[in-house]
VEXSE-836287 format. One record per residue (C-alpha): residue in three letters; residue number from 0; x, y, z; chain. Coordinates in steps of 0.02 Angstrom, whole numbers, plus 32768, in hexadecimal, padded with zeros to 4 digits. Each point is the difference from the previous one (the first is absolute). Example, Ala and Ser with C-alpha at 12.3 -4.5 7.8 and 13.67 -1.06 7.14 Angstrom:
REM VEXSE-836287
 residuo num   c1   c2   c3 cadena
     ALA   0 8267 7F1F 8186      A
     SER   1 8045 80AC 7FDF      A
//
This chain:
REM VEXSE-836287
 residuo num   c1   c2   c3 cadena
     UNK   0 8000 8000 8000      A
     UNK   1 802B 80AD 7FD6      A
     UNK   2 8005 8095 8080      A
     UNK   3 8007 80BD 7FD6      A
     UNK   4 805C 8034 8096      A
     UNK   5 8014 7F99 80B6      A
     UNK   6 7F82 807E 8032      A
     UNK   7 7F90 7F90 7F94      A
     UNK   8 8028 7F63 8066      A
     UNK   9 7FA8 7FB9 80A1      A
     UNK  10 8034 8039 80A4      A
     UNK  11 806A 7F59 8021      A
     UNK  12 805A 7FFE 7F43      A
     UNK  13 801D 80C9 8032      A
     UNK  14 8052 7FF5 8094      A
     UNK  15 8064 7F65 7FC1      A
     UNK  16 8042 805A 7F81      A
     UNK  17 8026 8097 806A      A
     UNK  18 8073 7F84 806F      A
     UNK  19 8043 7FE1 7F5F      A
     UNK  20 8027 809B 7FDE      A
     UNK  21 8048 8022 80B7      A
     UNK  22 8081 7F69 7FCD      A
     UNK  23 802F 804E 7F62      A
     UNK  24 803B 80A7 8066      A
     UNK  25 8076 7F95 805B      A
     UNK  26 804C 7FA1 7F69      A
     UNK  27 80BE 7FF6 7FE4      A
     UNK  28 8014 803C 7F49      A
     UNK  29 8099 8063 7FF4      A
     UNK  30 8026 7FBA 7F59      A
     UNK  31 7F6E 7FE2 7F9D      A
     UNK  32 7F9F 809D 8050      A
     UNK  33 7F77 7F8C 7FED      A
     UNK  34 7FA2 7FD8 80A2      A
     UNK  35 7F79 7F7C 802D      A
     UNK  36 7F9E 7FD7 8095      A
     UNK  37 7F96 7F6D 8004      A
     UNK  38 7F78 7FC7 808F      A
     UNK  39 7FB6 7F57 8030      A
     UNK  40 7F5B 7FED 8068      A
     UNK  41 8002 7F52 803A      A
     UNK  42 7F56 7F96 803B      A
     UNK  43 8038 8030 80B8      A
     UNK  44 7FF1 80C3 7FF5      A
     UNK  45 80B6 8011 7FF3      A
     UNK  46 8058 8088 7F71      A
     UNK  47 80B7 7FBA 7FCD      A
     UNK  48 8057 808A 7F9F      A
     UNK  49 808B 7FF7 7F9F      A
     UNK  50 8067 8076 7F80      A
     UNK  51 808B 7FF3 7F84      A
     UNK  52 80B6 7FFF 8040      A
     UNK  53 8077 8018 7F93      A
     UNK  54 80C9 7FE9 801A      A
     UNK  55 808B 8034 7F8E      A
     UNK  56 8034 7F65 7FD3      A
     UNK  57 7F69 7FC3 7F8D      A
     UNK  58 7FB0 7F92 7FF4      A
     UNK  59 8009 7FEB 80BA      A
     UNK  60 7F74 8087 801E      A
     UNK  61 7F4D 7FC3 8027      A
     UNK  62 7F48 801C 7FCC      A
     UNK  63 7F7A 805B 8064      A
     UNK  64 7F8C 7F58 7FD7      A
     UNK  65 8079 7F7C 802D      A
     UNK  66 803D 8068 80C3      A
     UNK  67 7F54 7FF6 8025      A
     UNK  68 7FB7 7F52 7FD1      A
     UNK  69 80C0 7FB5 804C      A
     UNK  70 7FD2 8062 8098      A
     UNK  71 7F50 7FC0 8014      A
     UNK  72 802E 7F55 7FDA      A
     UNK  73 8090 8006 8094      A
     UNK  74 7F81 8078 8078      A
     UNK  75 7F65 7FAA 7FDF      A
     UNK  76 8014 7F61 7FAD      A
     UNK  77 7F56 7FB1 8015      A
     UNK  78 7FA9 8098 7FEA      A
     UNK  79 7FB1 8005 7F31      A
     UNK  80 801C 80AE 7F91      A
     UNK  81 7F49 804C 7FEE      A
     UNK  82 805E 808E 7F76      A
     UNK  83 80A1 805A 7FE7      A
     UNK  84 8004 80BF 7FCD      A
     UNK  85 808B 803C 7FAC      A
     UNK  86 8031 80B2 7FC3      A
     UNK  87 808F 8047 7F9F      A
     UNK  88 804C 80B9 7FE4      A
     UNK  89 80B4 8043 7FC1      A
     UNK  90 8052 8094 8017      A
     UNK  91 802B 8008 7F44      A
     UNK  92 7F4F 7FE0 7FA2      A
     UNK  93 7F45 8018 8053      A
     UNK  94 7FB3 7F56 800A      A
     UNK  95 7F61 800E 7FC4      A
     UNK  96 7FD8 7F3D 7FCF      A
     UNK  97 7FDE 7F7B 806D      A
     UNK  98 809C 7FA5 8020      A
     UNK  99 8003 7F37 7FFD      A
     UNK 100 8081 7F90 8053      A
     UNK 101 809C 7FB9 7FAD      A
     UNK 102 8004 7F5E 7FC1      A
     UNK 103 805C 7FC3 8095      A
     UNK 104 7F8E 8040 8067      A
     UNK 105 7F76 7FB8 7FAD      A
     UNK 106 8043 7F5B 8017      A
     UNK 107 801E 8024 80BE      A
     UNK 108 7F60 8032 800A      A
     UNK 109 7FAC 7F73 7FAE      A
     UNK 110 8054 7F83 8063      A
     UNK 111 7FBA 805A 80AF      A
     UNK 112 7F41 7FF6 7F82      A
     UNK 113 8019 7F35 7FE2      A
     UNK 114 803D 7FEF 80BF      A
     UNK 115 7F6B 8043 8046      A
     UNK 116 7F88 7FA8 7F8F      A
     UNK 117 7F94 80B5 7FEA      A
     UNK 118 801D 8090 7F8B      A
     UNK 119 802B 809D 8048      A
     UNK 120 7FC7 80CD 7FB3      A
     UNK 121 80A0 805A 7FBC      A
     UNK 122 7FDD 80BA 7FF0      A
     UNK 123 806E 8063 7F9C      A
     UNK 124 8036 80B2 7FEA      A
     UNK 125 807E 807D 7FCC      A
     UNK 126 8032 809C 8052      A
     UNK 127 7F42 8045 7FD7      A
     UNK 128 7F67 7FD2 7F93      A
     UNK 129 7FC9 7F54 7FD5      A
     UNK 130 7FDF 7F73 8071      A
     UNK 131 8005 7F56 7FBC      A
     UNK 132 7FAC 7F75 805C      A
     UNK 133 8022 7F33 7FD0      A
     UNK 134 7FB3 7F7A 8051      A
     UNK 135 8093 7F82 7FF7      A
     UNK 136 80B5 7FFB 7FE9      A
     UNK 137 7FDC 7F89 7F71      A
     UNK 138 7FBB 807D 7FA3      A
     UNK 139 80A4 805B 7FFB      A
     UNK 140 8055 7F59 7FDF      A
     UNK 141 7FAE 7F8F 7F80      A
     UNK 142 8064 7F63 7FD9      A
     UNK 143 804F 800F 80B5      A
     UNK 144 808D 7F8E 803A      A
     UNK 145 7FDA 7F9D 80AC      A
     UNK 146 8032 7F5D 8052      A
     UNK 147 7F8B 7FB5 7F8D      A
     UNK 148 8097 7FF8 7F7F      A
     UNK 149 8082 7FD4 8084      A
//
């Protein structure tokens, strides 16, 4: 689903999203100038948040998605994702589109999806404007790899 603004979105996606946001403030993105915060609501209540990290020796930086599902999975590991907000801005371009996840993060992701046996909401943004809602990592993922193939 499509969202004009987050100000279009119900109270729960809003405020998940402004977490977000709050995590993409405190990102580490000296080198890129690109910064992303990411939030998780899990099916206790709890909001993991995570944002990019970067280091000068690349590729040994991390994603916003990956801090915070690796963080939920060691805080809360029986606890199931419910949806994941993530936001992106940089310092050199506005971000105006709804950012997705990498492809590694995409695969992260989907592996925490098939754990959990339940699809979880990913809500994505830029800096400003659009809000894209999916109902499943799958849908960012067709023809996923899992342990199906191993």
């Amino acid at each position: 689903m499509l969202y004009e603004s987050i100000d279009a979105l119900e109270k729960e996606d809003a405020f998940l999203m402004k977490k977000a946001i709050e995590a993409r403030g405190k990102s580490y993105a000296p080198y890129s100038n690109f910064h992303v915060g990411a939030a998780l609501l899990l099916d206790n209540g709890a909001i993991v948040l995570g944002n990019n990290q970067e280091n000068a020796a690349y590729p040994s930086g991390m994603c916003a998605e990956r801090v915070a599902i690796w963080k939920a999975g060691s805080e809360y590991p029986n606890m199931n994702v419910v949806k994941l907000a993530v936001t992106a801005s940089s310092v050199n371009n506005p971000v105006t589109k709804p950012v997705g996840p990498c492809g590694a993060c995409r695969q992260s992701l989907l592996e925490y999806e098939i754990k959990q046996a339940a699809p979880f909401k990913m809500l994505l943004m830029g800096e400003v404007g659009e809000v894209i809602i999916t109902d499943s990592l799958v849908s960012l993922l067709p023809f996923s790899f899992d342990q199906s193939f191993l």
